[in-house]
C-alpha positions in Angstrom: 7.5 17.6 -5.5 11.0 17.2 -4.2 11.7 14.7 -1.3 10.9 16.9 1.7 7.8 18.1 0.2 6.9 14.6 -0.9 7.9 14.0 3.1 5.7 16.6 4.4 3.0 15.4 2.2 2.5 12.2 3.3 3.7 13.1 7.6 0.7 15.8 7.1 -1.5 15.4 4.2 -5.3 15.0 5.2 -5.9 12.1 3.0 -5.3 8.4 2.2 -3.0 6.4 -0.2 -4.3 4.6 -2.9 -2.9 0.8 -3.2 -2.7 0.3 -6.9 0.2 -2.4 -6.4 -2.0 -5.6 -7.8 0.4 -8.1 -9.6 1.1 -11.8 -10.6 -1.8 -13.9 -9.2 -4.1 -11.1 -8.0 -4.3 -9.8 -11.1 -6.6 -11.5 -12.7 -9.4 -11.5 -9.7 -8.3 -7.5 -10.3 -9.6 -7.5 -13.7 -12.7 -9.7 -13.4 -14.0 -7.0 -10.5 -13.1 -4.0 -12.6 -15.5 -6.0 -15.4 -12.3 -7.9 -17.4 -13.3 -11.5 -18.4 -10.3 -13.4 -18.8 -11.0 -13.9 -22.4 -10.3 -10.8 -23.4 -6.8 -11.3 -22.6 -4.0 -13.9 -23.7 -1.1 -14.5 -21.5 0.9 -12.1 -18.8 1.6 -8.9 -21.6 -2.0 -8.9 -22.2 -2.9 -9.2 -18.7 -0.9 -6.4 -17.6 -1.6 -4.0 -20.3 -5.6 -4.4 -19.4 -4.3 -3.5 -15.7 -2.2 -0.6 -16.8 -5.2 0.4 -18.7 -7.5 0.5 -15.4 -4.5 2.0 -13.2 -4.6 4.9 -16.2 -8.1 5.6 -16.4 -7.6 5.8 -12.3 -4.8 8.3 -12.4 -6.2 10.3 -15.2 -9.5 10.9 -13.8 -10.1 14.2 -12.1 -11.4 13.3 -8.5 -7.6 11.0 -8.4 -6.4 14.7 -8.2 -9.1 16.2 -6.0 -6.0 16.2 -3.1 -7.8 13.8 -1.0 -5.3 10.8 -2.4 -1.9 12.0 -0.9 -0.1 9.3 -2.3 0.0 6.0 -4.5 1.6 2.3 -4.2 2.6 1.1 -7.8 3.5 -2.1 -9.2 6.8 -2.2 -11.2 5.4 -2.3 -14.4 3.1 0.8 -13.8 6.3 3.0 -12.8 7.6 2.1 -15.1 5.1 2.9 -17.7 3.2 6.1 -19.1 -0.5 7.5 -18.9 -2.7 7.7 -22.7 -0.9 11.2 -23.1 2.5 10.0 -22.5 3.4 11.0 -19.2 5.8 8.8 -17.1 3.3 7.8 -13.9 5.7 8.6 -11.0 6.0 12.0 -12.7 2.5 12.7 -13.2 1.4 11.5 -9.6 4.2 14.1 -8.4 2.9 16.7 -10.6 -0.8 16.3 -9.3 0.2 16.1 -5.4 0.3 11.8 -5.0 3.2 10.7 -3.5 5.0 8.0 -5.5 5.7 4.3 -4.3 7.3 1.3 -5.3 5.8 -2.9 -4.0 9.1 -4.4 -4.8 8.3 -7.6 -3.1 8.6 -11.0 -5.3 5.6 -12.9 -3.6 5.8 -15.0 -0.1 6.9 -18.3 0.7 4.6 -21.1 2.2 3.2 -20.8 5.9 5.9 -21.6 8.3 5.5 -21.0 11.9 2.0 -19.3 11.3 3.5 -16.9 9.0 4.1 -16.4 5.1 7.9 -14.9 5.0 9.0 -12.8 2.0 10.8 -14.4 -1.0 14.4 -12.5 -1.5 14.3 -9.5 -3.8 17.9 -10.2 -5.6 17.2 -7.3 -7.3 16.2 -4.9 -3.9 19.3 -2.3 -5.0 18.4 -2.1 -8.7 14.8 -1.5 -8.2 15.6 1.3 -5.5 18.2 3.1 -7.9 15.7 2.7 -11.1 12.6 4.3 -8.8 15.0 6.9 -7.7 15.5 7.5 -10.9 12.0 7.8 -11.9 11.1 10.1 -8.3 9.7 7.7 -6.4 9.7 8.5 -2.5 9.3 5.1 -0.8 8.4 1.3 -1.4 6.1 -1.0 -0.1 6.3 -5.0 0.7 4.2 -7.6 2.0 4.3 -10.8 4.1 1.5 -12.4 6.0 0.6 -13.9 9.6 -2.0 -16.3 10.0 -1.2 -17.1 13.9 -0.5 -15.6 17.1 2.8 -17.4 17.2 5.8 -15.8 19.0 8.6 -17.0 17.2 7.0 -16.9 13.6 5.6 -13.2 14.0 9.2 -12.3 15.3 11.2 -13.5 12.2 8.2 -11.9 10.0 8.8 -8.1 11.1 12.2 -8.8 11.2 12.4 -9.7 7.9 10.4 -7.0 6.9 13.2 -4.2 8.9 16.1 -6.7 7.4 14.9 -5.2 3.9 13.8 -2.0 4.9 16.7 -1.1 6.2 18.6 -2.1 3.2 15.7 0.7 1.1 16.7 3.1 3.7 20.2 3.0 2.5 19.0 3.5 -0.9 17.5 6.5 0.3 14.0 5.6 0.0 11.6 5.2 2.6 10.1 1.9 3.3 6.9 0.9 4.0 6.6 -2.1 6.1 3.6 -4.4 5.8 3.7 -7.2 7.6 -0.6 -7.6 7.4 -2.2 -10.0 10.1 -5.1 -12.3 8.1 -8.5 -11.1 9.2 -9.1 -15.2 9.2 -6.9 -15.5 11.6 -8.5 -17.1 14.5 -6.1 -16.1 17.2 -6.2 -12.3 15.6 -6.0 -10.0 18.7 -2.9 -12.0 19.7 -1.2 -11.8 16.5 -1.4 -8.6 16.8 -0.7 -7.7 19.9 2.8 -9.7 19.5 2.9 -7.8 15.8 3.0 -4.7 18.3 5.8 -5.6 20.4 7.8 -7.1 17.6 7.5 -3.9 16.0 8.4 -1.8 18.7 11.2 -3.9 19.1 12.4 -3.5 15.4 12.1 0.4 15.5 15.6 0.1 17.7 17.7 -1.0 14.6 16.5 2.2 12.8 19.3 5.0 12.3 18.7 8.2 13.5 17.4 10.9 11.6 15.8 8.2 8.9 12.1 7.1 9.5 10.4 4.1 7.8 6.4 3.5 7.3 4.1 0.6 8.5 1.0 -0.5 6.4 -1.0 -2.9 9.2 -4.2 -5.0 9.4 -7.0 -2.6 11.4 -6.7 -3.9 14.6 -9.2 -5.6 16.3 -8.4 -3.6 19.7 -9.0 0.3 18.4 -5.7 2.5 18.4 -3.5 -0.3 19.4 -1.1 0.7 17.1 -0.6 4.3 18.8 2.3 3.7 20.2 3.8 3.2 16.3 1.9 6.2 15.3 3.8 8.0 17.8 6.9 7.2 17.3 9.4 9.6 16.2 11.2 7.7 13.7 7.5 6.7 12.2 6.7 8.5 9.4 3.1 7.2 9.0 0.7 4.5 10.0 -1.7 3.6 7.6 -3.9 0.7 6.7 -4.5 -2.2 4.2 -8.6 -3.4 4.0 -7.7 -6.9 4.2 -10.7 -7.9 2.6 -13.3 -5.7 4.6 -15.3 -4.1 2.2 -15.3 -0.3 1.6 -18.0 0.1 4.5 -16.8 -2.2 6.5 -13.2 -0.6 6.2 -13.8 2.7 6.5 -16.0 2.1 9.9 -13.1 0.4 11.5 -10.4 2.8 10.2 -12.6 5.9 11.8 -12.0 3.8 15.2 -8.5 4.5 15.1 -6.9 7.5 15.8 -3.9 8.6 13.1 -4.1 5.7 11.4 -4.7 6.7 7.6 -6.4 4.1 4.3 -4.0 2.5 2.2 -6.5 0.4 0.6 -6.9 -1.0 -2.7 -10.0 -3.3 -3.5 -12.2 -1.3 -1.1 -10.8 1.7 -2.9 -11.7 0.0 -6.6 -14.6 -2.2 -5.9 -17.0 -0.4 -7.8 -15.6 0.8 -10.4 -16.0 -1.1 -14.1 -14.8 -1.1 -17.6 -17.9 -0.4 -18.7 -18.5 3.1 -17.4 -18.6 5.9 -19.2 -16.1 9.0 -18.0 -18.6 10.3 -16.1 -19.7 7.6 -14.1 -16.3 5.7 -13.6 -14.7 9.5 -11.7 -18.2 9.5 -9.8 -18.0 6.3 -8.4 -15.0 7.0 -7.8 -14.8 10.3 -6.1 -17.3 8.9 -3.5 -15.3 5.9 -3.0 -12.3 8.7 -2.0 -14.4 10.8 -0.4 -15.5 8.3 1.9 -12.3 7.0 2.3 -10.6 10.3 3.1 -13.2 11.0 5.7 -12.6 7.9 7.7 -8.8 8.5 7.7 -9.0 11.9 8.9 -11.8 11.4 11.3 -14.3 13.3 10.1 
C-alpha cells in the first residue's frame, strides 16, 4: 500500500487496529499471559526475542489477514525485525492490508499534577526517518492521567500535539494517546477536560495534515464525537485500559465511530502452548468479536 491507500485504509476500513506495541516493563506480564515463565528467558535480548516470537506467530497466522485488522502498532524492535520466512514486518503487514505504526515513546515520568507526562524522545527525527524508511504510516505514544485536574490534563495533551506535531513534519501521522486510568476516581471529569483540551490542541494543526487520537472509552457514550468529527481527525480509536475483551468490546459498541485499538483484550487468550490450529481460532474470534464492536454490528 502506498500512503494514500494506507490513508484510506485506516479513514474507512471496517475493522480495528491491533496494539502489539508491548515493551520494557510490560513485557514480561506480556509473556507470562501468552504462557512465558520468566525462566525461560535470561536478560532483555531473550526477553524480546520470546516477544518477537509471539508478535510473529500473530502476524503470520491466517485470520491476522482475514481484513478485519486494518492496521497494527509495533514496538521498535519488531519494525525493525523480520517474520520466520524473512520478511521485514512493516512490509509484510502492508502486503496483507495492516497498516503500519511506530510507539516511539521512551516511558512516562512520575505523577505530577494528576498526570504521568512523556519522557523526551531525543531520537523523535531518527525514528520517523528510519520508519519512513521501512513504510510505516504513523506512530503512536502514550502518557497517562489519573485526575480530573485542569492544569495537569492541559500540559499532558499538549505535550502529546508538542510531539505530534514535530511526526507530522516528518511526514508521518501521529497518533495521540493521552489514555485517562479507568482507576481514576474523578474519571468523567478527566475526561470531559481531556475533551476540551483536545479540541483546543486541534487549532495548532496545519491545514491539509490530520493526526489520530487513541483514548480511554469514555464513561459518557460518544463523548468524543466531536473529535471523531473533526476534519483534521483522521481516526478515533480506542485502548482497553484493562477491561477485558467482553468488557471492552460492550463499551466500544456504545460509541459511535470510535474503532478497537486494543492489545491485551486482543491477546488474552492466546498461549504458547497451542498448536496452529488453536492459537489462529482463538484468535480469529478474539478479531471477530472485536471487529464487530468497532463497526457496530
Amino acid at each position: 500500500m502506498n500512503t494514500a491507500e494506507m490513508t484510506d485504509r485506516i479513514a474507512n476500513g471496517k475493522g480495528f487496529i491491533a496494539a502489539l506495541d508491548q515493551s520494557g516493563g510490560s513485557t514480561p506480564k506480556a509473556l507470562q499471559g501468552y504462557g512465558v515463565e520468566d525462566s525461560e528467558w535470561s536478560g532483555d535480548e531473550e526477553m524480546f526475542g520470546k516477544i518477537h516470537e509471539m508478535r510473529c506467530r500473530i502476524v503470520d497466522s491466517p485470520s491476522f489477514s482475514n481484513g478485519k485488522v486494518i492496521g497494527a502498532i509495533l514496538f521498535e524492535k519488531t519494525m525493525e525485525g523480520c517474520n520466520s520466512e524473512g520478511s521485514p514486518i512493516p512490509e509484510l503487514l502492508s502486503r496483507r492490508g495492516v497498516v503500519p505504526f511506530l510507539k516511539v515513546d521512551k516511558g512516562m515520568h512520575d505523577t505530577e499534577n494528576g498526570v504521568q507526562l512523556m519522557k523526551e524522545i531525543p531520537t523523535l527525527n531518527d525514528m520517523c526517518a528510519r520508519a519512513k524508511e521501512l513504510g510505516v504510516f504513523g506512530t503512536k505514544m502514550r502518557s497517562v492521567i489519573h485526575e480530573a485536574n485542569q492544569e495537569g490534563i492541559a500540559a499532558n495533551v499538549h505535550q502529546q500535539m508538542d510531539f505530534g506535531l514535530q511526526i507530522l513534519d516528518n511526514g508521518l501521522v501521529p497518533m495521540l494517546e493521552p489514555e485517562v486510568s479507568l482507576q481514576s476516581e474523578s474519571r468523567a471529569q478527566a475526561e470531559a477536560l481531556l475533551l476540551s483540551s483536545a479540541l483546543d490542541q486541534m487549532e495548532r494543526v496545519p491545514e491539509g495534515k490530520q493526526v489520530m487520537w487513541k483514548l480511554t472509552i469514555p464513561v459518557e457514550p460518544n463523548l468524543y464525537k466531536p473529535l471523531i468529527d473533526h476534519p483534521q481527525v483522521l481516526r478515533v480509536v480506542a485502548l482497553s485500559g484493562g477491561y477485558s475483551r467482553d468488557e471492552a468490546c460492550s463499551e466500544l459498541a456504545k460509541n459511535d465511530g470510535m474503532i478497537a485499538s486494543f492489545s491485551r483484550a486482543l491477546l488474552e487468550v492466546l498461549n504458547a502452548k497451542m498448536d496452529d490450529q488453536q492459537f489462529d481460532q482463538a484468535l480469529g474470534n478474539a478479531i471477530d468479536e472485536i471487529a464487530c464492536a468497532s463497526v457496530g454490528e
